[in-house]
Each structure stands twice: as structure tokens, then as C-alpha cells.
C-alpha positions as CSV (number, residue, x, y, z in Angstrom):
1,X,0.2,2.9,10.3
2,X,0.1,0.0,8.1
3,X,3.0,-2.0,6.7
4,X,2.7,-4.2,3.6
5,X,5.2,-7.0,3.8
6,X,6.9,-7.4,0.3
7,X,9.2,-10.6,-0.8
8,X,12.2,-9.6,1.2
9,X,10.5,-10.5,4.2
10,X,10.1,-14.2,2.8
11,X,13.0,-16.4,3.2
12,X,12.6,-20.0,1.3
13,X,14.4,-23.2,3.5
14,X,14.8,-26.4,2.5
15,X,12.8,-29.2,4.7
16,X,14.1,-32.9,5.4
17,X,12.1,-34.2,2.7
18,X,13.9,-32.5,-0.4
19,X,11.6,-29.6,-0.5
20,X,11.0,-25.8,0.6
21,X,9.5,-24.2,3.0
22,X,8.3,-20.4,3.0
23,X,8.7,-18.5,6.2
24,X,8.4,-14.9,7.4
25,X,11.1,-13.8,8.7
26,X,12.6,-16.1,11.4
27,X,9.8,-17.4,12.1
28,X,9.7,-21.5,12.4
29,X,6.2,-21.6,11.2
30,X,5.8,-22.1,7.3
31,X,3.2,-20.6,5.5
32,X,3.1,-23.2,2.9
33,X,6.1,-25.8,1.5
34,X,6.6,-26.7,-2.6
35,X,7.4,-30.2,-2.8
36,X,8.7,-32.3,-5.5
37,X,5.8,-34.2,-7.2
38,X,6.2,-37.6,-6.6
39,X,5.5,-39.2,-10.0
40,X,7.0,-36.7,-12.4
41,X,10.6,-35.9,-11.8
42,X,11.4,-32.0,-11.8
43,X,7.9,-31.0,-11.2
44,X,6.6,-29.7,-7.9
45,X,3.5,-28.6,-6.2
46,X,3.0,-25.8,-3.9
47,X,1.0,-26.9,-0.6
48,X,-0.8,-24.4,1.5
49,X,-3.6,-25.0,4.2
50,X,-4.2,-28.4,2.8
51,X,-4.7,-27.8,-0.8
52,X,-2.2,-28.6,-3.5
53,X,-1.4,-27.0,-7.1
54,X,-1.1,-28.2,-10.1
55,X,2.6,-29.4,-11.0
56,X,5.3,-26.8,-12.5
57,X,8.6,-26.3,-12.3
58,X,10.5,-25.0,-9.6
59,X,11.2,-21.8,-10.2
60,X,7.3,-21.3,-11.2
61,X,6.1,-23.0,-7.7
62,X,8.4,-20.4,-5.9
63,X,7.0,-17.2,-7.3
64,X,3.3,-18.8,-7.2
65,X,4.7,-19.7,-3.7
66,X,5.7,-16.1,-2.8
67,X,1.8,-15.3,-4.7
68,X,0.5,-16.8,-2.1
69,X,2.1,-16.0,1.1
70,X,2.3,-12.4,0.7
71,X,-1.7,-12.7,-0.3
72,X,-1.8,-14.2,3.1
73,X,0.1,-12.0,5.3
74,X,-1.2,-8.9,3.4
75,X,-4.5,-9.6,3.5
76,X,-5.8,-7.7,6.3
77,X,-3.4,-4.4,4.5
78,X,-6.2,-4.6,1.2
79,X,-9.2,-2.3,1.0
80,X,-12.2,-4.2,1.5
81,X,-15.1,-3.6,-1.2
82,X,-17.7,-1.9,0.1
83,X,-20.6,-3.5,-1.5
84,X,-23.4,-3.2,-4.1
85,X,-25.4,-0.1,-4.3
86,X,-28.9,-2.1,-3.3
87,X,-26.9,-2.9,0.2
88,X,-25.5,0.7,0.3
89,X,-28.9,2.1,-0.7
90,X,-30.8,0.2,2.4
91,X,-28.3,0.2,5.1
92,X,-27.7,3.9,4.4
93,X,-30.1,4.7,7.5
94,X,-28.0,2.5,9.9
95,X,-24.3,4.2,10.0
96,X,-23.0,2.6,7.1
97,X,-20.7,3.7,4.2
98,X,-22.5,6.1,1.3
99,X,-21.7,5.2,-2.5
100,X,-19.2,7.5,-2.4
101,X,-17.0,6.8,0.6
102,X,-14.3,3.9,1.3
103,X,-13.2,2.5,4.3
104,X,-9.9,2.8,5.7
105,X,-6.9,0.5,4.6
106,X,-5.7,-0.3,8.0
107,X,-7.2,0.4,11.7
108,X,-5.3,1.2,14.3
């Protein structure tokens, strides 16, 4: 059976260099850090997998931050879209989905 991790899973911590980092659980890994931006004082930017946000403030870059993460972590939880009817229509012959059938949430 499938869990879906919600926010109480995330704990923020602050890192050495004045901002916070995102993990799950105990876990010493971050999934992404919001720093402080380093022109504008009392803006930050949430960093994840090498891409940056815009600035906000901080109580902005934490919920985008929590966005985010449990996107990440959950992702595998979502229902994924079967497709358009022309790919249903011709694959129909070789064991896929019909138009009116979903796939499973979660595989175990």
C-alpha cells in the first residue's frame, strides 16, 4: 500500500551559511536549501537540483520550499495520465490501457 508523505514529514534546519535546509525525516540529505539572496536583504531563493527561484520572502520560499519537496518525494504516489485517445486507439492491440481504464496509483 502506498503512503503519501505530507509536511510533517519535512523538518527545515538551518545550514552554516545563514540558510535552510529541507529534509525528510532524519535524513542528512536535503532535498533543496532557501538561501538569503545575496543582493537584496530579506529576500531568498529556493535552490533545488541546480535551479534557483525567483526572490521572496521567507516565509513564501518555505511553503514554495515544502511545494517542491513533497512534489518530489510524492511523485511516484500520482496517477500517471494515460495518454491521448490516437495512442490508446493504436496500441489497443498490444496490452495496453482502453479509454476507459486507469492505471494503478502505486505498485507493489
Amino acid at each position: 500500500m502506498c503512503t503519501v508523505v505530507g509536511r510533517g514529514k519535512l523538518n527545515w534546519r538551518k545550514t552554516a551559511d545563514g540558510g535552510y535546509a529541507l529534509h525528510l525525516g532524519r535524513s542528512k540529505k536535503a532535498l533543496l536549501t532557501v538561501l538569503p539572496d545575496a543582493v537584496y536583504p530579506g529576500m531568498w531563493r529556493v535552490l533545488c537540483r541546480g535551479e534557483q527561484s525567483d526572490m521572496v520572502n521567507l516565509s513564501r520560499a518555505k511553503d514554495a520550499g515544502y511545494s517542491i519537496a513533497l512534489a518530489l518525494v510524492n511523485h511516484r504516489q500520482e496517477t500517471r495520465p494515460v495518454g491521448s485517445s490516437v495512442r490508446l486507439k493504436r496500441r489497443a492491440g498490444r496490452g495496453s490501457l482502453g479509454p476507459d481504464q486507469t492505471r494503478p496509483a502505486c505498485r507493489t
